[in-house]
Structures are given as structure tokens and as C-alpha cells.
C-alpha positions as CSV (number, residue, x, y, z in Angstrom):
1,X,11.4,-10.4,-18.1
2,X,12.5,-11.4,-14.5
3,X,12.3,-7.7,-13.6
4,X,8.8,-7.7,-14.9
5,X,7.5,-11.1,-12.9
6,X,9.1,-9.5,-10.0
7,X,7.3,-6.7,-10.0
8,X,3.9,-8.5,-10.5
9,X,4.5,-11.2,-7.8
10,X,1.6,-11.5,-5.6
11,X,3.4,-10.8,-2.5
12,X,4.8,-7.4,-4.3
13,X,1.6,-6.2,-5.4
14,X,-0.7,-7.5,-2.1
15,X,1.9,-5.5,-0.1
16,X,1.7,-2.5,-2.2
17,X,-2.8,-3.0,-2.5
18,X,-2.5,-2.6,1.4
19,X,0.1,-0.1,1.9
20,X,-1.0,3.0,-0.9
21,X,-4.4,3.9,0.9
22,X,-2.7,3.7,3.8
23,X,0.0,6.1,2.5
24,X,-2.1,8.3,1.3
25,X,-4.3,9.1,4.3
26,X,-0.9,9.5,6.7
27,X,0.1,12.1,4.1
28,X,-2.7,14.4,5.0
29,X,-2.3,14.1,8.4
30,X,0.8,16.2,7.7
31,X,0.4,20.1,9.2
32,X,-0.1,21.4,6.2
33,X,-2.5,19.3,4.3
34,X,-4.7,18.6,7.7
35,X,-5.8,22.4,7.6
36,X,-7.8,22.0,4.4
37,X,-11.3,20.9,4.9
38,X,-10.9,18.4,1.5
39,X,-8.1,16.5,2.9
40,X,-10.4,15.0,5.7
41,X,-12.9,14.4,3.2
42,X,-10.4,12.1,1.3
43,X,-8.9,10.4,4.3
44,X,-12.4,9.9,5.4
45,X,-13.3,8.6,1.9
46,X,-10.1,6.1,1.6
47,X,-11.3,4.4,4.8
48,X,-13.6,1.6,3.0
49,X,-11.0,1.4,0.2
50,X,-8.1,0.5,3.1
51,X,-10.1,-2.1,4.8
52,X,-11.1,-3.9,1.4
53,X,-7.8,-3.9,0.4
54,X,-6.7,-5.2,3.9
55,X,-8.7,-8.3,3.7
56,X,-8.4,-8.7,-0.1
57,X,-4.7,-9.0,-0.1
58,X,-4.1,-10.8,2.7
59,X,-3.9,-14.6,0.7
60,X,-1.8,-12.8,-1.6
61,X,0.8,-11.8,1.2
62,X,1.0,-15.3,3.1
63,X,3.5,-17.8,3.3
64,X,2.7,-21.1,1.9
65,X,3.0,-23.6,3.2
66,X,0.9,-22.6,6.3
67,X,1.4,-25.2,8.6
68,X,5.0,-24.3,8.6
69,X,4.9,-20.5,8.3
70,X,2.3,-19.8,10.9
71,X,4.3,-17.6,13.3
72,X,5.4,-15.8,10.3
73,X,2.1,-15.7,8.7
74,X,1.1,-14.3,12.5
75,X,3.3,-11.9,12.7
76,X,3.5,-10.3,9.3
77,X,0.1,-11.1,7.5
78,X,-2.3,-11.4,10.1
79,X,-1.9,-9.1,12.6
80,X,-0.3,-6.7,10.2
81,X,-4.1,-6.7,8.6
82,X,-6.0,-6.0,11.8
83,X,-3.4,-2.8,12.6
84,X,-3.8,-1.6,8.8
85,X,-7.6,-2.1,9.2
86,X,-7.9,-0.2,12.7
87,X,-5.0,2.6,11.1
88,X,-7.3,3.2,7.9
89,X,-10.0,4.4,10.6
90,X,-7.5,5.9,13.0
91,X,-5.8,8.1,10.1
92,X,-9.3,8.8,8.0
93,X,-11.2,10.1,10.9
94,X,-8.9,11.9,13.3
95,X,-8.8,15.2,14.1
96,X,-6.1,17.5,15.8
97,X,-2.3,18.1,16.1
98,X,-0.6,14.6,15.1
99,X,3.1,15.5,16.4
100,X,3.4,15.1,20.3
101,X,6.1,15.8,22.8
102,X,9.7,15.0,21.4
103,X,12.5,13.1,22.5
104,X,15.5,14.9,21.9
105,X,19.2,13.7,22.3
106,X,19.7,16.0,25.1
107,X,16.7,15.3,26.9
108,X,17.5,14.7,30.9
109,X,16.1,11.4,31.7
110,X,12.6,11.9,34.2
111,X,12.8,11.4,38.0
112,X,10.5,8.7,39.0
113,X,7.8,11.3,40.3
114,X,7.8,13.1,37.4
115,X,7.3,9.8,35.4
116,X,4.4,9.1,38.2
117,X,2.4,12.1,37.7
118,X,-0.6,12.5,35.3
119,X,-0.3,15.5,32.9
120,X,-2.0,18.7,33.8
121,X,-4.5,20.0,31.2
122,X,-1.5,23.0,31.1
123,X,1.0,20.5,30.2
124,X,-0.9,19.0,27.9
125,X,-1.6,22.3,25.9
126,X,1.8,23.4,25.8
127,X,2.7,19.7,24.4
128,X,0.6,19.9,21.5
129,X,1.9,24.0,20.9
130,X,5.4,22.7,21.0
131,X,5.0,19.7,18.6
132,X,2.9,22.1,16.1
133,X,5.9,24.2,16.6
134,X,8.6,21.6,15.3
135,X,6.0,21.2,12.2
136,X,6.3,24.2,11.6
137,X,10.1,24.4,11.8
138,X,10.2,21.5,9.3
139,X,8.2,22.8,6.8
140,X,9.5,26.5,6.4
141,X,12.9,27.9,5.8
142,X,11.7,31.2,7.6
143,X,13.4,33.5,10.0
144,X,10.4,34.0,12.0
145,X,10.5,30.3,13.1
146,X,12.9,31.4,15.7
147,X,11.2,33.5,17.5
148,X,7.8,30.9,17.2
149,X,10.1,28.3,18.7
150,X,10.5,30.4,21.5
151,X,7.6,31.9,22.4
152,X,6.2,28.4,22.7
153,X,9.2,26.9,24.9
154,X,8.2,29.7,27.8
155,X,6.2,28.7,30.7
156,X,3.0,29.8,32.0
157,X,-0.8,29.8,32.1
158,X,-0.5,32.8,30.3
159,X,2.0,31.6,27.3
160,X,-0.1,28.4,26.8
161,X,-3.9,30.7,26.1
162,X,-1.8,32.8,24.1
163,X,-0.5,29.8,22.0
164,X,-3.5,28.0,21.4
165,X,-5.2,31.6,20.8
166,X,-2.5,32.5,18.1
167,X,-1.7,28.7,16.6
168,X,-4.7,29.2,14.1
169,X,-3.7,32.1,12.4
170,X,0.1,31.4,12.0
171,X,-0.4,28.1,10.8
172,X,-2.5,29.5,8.2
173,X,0.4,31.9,7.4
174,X,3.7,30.2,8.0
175,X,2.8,26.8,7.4
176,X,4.1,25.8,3.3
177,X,3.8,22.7,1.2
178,X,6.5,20.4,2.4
179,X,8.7,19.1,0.0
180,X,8.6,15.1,-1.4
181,X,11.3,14.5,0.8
182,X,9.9,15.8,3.9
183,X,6.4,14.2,3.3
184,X,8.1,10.8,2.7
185,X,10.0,11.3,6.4
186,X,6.7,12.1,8.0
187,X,4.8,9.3,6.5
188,X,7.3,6.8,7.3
189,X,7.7,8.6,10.4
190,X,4.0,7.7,11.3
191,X,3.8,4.0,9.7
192,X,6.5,3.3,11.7
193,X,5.9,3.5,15.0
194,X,2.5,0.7,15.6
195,X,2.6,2.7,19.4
196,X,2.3,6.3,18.1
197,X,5.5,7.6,20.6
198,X,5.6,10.9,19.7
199,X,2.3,12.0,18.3
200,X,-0.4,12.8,20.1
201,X,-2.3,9.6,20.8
202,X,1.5,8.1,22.6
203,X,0.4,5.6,25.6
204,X,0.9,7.6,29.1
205,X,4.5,7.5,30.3
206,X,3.7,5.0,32.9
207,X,2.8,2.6,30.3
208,X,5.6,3.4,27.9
209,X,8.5,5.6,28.6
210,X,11.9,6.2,26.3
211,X,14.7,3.8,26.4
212,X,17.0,5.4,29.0
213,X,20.4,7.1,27.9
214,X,22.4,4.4,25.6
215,X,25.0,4.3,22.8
216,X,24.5,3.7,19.3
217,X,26.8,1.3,19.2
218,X,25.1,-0.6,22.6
219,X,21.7,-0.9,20.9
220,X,22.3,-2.4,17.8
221,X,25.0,-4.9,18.8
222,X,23.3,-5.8,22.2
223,X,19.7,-5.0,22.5
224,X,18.7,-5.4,18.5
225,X,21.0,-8.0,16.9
226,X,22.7,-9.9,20.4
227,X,18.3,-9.7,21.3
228,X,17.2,-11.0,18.0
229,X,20.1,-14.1,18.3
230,X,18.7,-15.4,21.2
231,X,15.1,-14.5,20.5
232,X,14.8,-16.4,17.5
233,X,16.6,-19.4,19.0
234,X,14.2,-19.6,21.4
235,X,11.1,-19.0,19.2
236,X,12.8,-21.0,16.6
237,X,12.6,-24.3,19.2
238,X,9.4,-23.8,20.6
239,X,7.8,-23.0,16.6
240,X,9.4,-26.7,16.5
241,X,7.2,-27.9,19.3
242,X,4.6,-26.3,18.3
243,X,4.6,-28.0,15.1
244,X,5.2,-31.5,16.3
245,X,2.0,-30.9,18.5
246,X,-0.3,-29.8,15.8
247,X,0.6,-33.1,13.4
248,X,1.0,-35.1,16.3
249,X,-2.6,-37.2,16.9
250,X,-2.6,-36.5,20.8
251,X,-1.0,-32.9,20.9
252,X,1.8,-32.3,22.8
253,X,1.7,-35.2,25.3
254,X,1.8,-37.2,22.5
255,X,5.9,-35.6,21.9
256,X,5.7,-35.9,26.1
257,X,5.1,-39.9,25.9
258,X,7.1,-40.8,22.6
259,X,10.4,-38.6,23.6
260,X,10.1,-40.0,27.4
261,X,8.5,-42.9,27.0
262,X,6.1,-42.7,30.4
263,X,2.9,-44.8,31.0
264,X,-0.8,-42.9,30.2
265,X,-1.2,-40.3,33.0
266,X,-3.6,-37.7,33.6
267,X,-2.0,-35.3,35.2
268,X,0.8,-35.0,32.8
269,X,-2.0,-34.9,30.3
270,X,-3.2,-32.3,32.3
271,X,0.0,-30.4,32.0
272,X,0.5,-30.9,28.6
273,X,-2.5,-29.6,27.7
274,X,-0.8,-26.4,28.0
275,X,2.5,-26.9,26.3
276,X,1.1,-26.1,23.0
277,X,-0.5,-22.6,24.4
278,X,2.9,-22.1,26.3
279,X,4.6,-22.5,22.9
280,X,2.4,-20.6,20.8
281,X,2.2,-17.6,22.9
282,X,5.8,-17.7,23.2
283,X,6.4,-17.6,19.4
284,X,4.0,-14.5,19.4
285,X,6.4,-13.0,21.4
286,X,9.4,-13.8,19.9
287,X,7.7,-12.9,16.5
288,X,6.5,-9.3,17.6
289,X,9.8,-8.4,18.9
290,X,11.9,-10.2,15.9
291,X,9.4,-7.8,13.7
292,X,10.3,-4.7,15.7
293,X,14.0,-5.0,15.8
294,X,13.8,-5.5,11.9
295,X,12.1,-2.1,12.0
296,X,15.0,-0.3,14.5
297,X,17.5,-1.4,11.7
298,X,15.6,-0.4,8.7
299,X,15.4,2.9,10.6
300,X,19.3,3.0,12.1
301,X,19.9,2.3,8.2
302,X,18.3,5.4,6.9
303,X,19.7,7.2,9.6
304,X,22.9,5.9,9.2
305,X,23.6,5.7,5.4
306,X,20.5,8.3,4.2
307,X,21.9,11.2,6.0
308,X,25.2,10.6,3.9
309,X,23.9,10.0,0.4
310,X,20.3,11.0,0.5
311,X,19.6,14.9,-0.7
312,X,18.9,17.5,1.7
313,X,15.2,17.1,1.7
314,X,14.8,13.3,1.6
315,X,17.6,12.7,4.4
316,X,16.7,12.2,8.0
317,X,17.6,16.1,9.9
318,X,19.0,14.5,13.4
319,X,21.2,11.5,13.8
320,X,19.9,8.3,14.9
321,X,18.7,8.5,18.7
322,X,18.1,5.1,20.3
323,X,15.9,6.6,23.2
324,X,13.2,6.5,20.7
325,X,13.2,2.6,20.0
326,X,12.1,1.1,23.3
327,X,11.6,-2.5,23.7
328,X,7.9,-3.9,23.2
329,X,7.8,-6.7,25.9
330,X,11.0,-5.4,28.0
331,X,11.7,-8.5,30.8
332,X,8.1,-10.1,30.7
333,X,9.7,-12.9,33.5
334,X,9.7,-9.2,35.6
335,X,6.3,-8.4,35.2
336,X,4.7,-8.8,38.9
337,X,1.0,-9.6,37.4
338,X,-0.6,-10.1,34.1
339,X,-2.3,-6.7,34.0
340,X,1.7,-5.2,34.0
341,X,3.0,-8.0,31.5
342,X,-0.1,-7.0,28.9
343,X,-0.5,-3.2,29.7
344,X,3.4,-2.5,29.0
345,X,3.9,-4.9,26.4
346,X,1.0,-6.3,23.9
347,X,-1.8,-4.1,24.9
348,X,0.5,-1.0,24.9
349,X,1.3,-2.3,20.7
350,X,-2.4,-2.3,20.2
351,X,-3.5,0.0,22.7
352,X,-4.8,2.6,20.2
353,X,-5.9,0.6,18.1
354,X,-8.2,-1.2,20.6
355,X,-9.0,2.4,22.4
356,X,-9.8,4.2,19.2
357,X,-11.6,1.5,16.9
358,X,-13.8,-0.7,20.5
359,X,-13.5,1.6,23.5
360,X,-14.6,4.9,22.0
361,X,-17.5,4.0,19.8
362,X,-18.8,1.8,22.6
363,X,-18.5,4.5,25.1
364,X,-20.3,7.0,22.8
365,X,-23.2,4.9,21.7
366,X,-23.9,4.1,25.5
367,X,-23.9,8.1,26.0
368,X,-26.1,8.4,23.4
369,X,-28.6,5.7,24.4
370,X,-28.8,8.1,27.7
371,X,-26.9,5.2,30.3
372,X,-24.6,7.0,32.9
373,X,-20.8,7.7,33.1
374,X,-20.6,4.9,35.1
375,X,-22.1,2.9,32.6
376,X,-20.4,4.1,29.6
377,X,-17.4,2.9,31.4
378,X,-18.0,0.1,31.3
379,X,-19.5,0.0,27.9
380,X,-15.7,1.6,26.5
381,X,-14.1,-1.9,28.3
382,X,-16.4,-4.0,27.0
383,X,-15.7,-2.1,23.4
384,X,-11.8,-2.7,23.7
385,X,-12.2,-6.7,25.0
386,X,-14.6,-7.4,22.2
387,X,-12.2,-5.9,19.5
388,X,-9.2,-7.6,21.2
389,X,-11.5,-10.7,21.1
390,X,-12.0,-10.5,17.5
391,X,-7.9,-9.7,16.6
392,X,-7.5,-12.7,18.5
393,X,-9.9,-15.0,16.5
394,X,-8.9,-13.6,13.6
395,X,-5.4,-14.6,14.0
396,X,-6.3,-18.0,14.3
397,X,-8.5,-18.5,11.8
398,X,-5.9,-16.8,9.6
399,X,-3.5,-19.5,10.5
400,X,-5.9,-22.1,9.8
401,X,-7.0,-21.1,6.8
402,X,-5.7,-22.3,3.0
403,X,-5.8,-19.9,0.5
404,X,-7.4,-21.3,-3.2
């Protein structure tokens, strides 16, 4: 009988209401199922269905009560429902090769003008052949793979027209139906990484690079659970404050005066006034990365302990390689401006999010209303603010409000 409530608890089954439409459309994004014509029709169909179940389920999934669970309710209910809602439109109408550039365990870290250059359309091309490649190499047990594999790794203008010239028919004849196991990797795979590295869509490397070189052991005592130690002491005090200053009648220079004891003053009102944002904005942070190391163990686990006791198809094929976990936020105290603290850390989370779901549809309807590039420029910035305008109210009306 306690199995059974378990199973039915609200938070259970809210979890589950957002997470199987979701599921579903990253599973034909896989190589295989994305070349039939039906499998965009579904994704495309389950796009309403993910964004009702989004919003529907998000009382069931907070934490009560919400005065004292707003950073977690920030964290993992109401920002959580923005990125399902813009991923349900992100999966459901894309188009293309999903897997992008690798990062392999033997990969020679970039030199910094490597790292500084755009990439060429050439590069670009041979990217998406070699990704479609390592699909491919996942889902058959072929011979032939080898020599696919390195046909695509040679260089040249004239290897790259003969990839993309060739990559249509022998996906149609070496691509096969990938086991359970694989297709659960390669939907956890994509659900997993909120900043798409290795697909397609992966920020630039200027914006976000792999971690350089480091030890197993290095990243999860020091950078994962040493990080999350101090992290959550920090976010853990200024949650308190910002507690205090929400029941307190005058905000946080009302903690100012009681703890201190000073006379009225205006400019430490002044001051104050920004405690509470300061506060706030520092639990997001500590929130967002306490979320993400949660994730790098959950994966380090699977690694870890699947590759041991998991069958063939279900277990993880390389071991765990930490390059592919870099931090969200890195130093923010190092960031030299505001643009560089938000486009390497929060707006490189969202970025496709607000790119795919507010830049691009406003760019297009302003080419279609005949304005010029110039204009539709604009129109694409003005998309991404808006929508990062509207995650941004959202979360704090989410915080505010009391479920029935």
C-alpha cells in the first residue's frame, strides 16, 4: 500500500506528466527515427501536449511551503518549466543532424587562436559528417563502419562535397533500429545537457569551451562536491537573508537597523535597497550550479557503476570524461563586464532556448513583413529580450504564487 501512494504522489506523477512528451520527441531525434517523414509529424504533434503538461504540473511538482522553498521551487520547478516548454518546441520542430563535434579523451586541448576563430562553412560541414558518422557507428555492428569512419576523418574541400553528397544514401542503408539501451543513452544523453555541447545547436567555443585536461578523481572531490560545500553554504546564508527581508515589514534595512541598531538613514536605505536583489540573484546562482553538479554525479554514477553491472546495450560505451561537464558560471568575480558574466554563464544555459523560441521567429516575421537585414536584427534581439523578459517574470510570479 506504501508502494502504491508512492507511486501516485503528486510530485511522482507531475514529474513523470512533464517528462514522457518530452521523452518521446528526443527519441526521434535519434538518426534513425529522424529519417522517416512520420516521426517529425509526431514530435511536431506532441508540442501542444508538452507545453500543457508543463504548466499543468507545475503545482503538483512545488515545494510547500513557498515562502521557504523559493530558491528550490526556482531552481527545480520554475525554471525547469520554461526549459521543458522552449525544449517541446526545440525537439518538435527541428530539423538536421542532432550529434555535433565530440570531445574525446584524447582530444589535444585548442590553442587560443584556434579557440578565437569562427568556423568555416568547410569546418562546419565536415562537423556535422563526422557526428552522423559516430551515429552511425552506435547504431550498427557493421564492418563497413570502418571504412565510413574514415573516409569522413580526411581533409579537404573535396572529402566534405563528397560526404554530404553520399550521407543520404548510406544513412538510408546502414543506419538500423537502435536497441532500448542505446535509445535510452541518447535520450538521456540529450535531456541532459540544458547547453546542447555536443549537438549541433552547442554555443560557439568562445562562449563555452570543454573543461581543460583534469582527473576523475580532481572533479568530483574538488570541482563537484568541495564546489557544492561551499556553494550551498553560501547560498544557504543569503536564502536566510533573503527570507528575513521578505517577512520583515521594511525589507532588508529593516535586518540592517534591528541587527546594528543605527538611527533612520537614507543612504543606507539606499543601499539596502539592494541587499535583497544581491541575495536573491546570488541564490540563483548558487541554485543553478548546486542543480548542475547534482546532474555531473548522476552522470559519473552511470558511468561509474552502469558500465559494471548494466548489459552491453544499456551501459555507457566510454568511461566517464570530465572535459565534458564544464562549469556554468565559472569565476563570475572574473568576469570584466556584465555582457561576459551573462554570455558565458546564464545566457550561455538558456541561450538556445532564448535563440530558437524569441530570436528566430522574430527575425523571420520581420523578413517576412519585407523590413531589411538590418532591421530583422534587430527584430531577432528584441525576440530573445522579450522571451528572457517573460522567463524572468515567470519565475517570480511562480514564487509568489500558492497553489489551491
Amino acid at each position: 500500500m506504501h508502494f502504491f501512494e508512492y507511486l501516485t504522489h503528486p510530485k511522482l506523477l507531475g514529474h513523470a506528466g512533464l517528462m514522457i512528451p518530452l521523452t518521446i520527441q528526443a527519441a526521434l531525434l535519434h538518426p534513425y527515427y529522424q529519417q522517416n517523414v512520420t516521426s517529425s509529424v509526431v514530435r511536431r504533434s506532441l508540442i501542444p501536449i508538452a507545453v500543457i503538461m508543463a504548466f499543468v504540473t507545475a503545482p503538483m511538482r512545488k515545494w510547500l511551503p513557498l515562502e521557504d522553498s523559493m530558491m528550490v521551487n526556482f531552481c527545480f520547478v520554475s525554471l525547469v518549466t520554461f526549459h521543458a516548454t522552449c525544449l517541446a518546441f526545440e525537439y518538435g520542430l527541428h530539423e538536421g543532424p542532432v550529434l555535433g563535434p565530440k570531445c574525446e579523451l584524447e582530444e589535444v586541448e585548442l590553442s587560443g587562436e584556434e579557440n578565437e576563430t569562427s568556423i568555416s562553412p568547410e569546418d562546419s560541414i565536415k562537423s556535422q559528417s563526422i557526428g552522423t558518422t559516430e551515429a552511425r557507428k552506435r547504431t550498427n555492428n557493421h564492418a563497413s563502419t570502418d571504412g565510413e569512419t574514415k573516409s569522413t576523418t580526411m581533409t579537404g574541400d573535396s572529402c566534405s562535397e563528397s560526404n554530404v553528397k553520399n550521407s543520404p544514401t548510406k544513412k538510408k542503408e546502414q543506419l538500423v533500429k537502435p536497441s532500448t539501451g542505446e535509445l535510452v543513452r541518447f535520450v538521456l544523453w540529450l535531456l541532459f545537457s540544458p547547453r546542447g555541447l555536443e549537438c549541433q545547436w552547442a554555443p560557439h567555443p568562445s562562449i563555452v569551451t570543454f573543461r581543460k585536461p583534469i582527473s576523475t578523481s580532481t572533479f568530483i572531490l574538488r570541482e563537484t562536491l568541495g564546489r557544492v560545500f561551499v556553494l550551498h553554504a553560501y547560498g544557504t546564508v543569503c536564502w536566510a537573508l533573503a527570507t528575513c527581508a521578505f517577512h520583515h515589514p521594511q525589507g532588508f534595512y529593516g535586518i540592517i537597523k534591528d541587527v546594528t541598531g543605527l538611527s533612520e538613514s537614507s543612504v543606507i536605505k539606499f543601499f539596502a535597497g539592494y541587499g535583497t536583489s544581491f541575495c536573491i540573484g546570488a541564490c540563483m546562482w548558487t541554485g543553478l550550479e548546486i542543480a548542475a553538479a547534482g546532474m555531473n554525479l548522476f552522470e559519473f554514477l552511470l558511468f561509474s557503476i552502469g558500465r559494471r553491472f548494466l548489459p552491453v546495450n544499456w551501459a555507457p560505451e566510454k568511461p566517464f570524461n570530465p572535459r565534458r561537464y564544464p562549469p556554468l558560471f565559472s569565476k563570475p568575480w572574473e568576469s570584466k563586464s556584465m555582457s561576459e558574466f551573462w554570455g558565458r554563464g546564464w545566457h550561455a544555459l538558456f541561450r538556445r532556448d532564448l535563440t530558437f523560441c524569441g530570436a528566430l521567429p522574430a527575425f523571420k516575421l520581420a523578413a517576412m513583413l519585407g523590413f531589411g537585414k538590418q532591421v530583422q536584427k534587430l527584430s531577432g534581439l528584441m525576440g530573445a529580450m522579450f522571451l528572457s523578459g517573460l522567463m524572468h517574470e515567470y519565475v517570480l510570479a511562480g514564487k509568489k504564487q500558492v497553489p489551491k
